[in-house]
N, C-alpha and C positions, 0 to 999 in steps of 0.2 A: 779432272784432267784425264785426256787418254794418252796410250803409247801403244806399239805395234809393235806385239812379239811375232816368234816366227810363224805358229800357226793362229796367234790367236792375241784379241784387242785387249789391252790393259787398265782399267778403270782404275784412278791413282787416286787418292786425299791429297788434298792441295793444304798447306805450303809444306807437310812433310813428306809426300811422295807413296806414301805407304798404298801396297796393292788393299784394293778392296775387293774386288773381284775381274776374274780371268775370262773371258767372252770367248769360246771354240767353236766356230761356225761348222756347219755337219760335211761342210762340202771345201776344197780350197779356194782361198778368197786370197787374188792378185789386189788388193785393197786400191781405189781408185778415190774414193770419198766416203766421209763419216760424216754422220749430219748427228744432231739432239736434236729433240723436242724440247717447243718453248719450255716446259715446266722440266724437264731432264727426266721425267719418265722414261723415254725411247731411244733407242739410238737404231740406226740404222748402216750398215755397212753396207757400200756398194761397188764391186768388181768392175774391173775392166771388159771381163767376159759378158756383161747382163746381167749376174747374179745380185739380187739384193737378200739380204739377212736382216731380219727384222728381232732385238731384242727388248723386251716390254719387263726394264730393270723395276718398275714395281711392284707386278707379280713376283719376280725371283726375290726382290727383298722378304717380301712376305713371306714367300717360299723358306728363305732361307731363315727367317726370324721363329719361323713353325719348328725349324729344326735346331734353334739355339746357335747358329750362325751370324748374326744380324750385322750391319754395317751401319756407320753411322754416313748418314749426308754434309 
């Protein structure tokens, strides 16, 4: 599940809501649409402005698992 903080998209565990990871795009993002990939690898945010943000969550899983972080799906 996602939610929209103020600077930044909210990746939630579904059914008890718990943050699993915080998404801060480098630039401001007037949020316009959020798309996944079929497999929920990707997510994409895309501004009103043209701006698209592109996050590749299973890289940072990894990322985040190398560092003893890890989330579960």
């Amino acid at each position: 599940m996602l939610s929209v903080g103020n600077e930044s998209l909210h990746v939630l565990s579904v059914p008890d809501l718990r943050l699993i990871v915080a998404l801060t795009p480098p630039l401001p993002l007037d949020l316009r649409r959020v798309v996944w990939s079929r497999d929920g690898s990707k997510l994409w945010a895309m501004g009103v402005a043209g701006r698209i943000f592109e996050w590749d969550l299973a890289v940072l899983q990894g990322e985040m698992k190398r560092l003893g972080m890890e989330w579960q799906r």
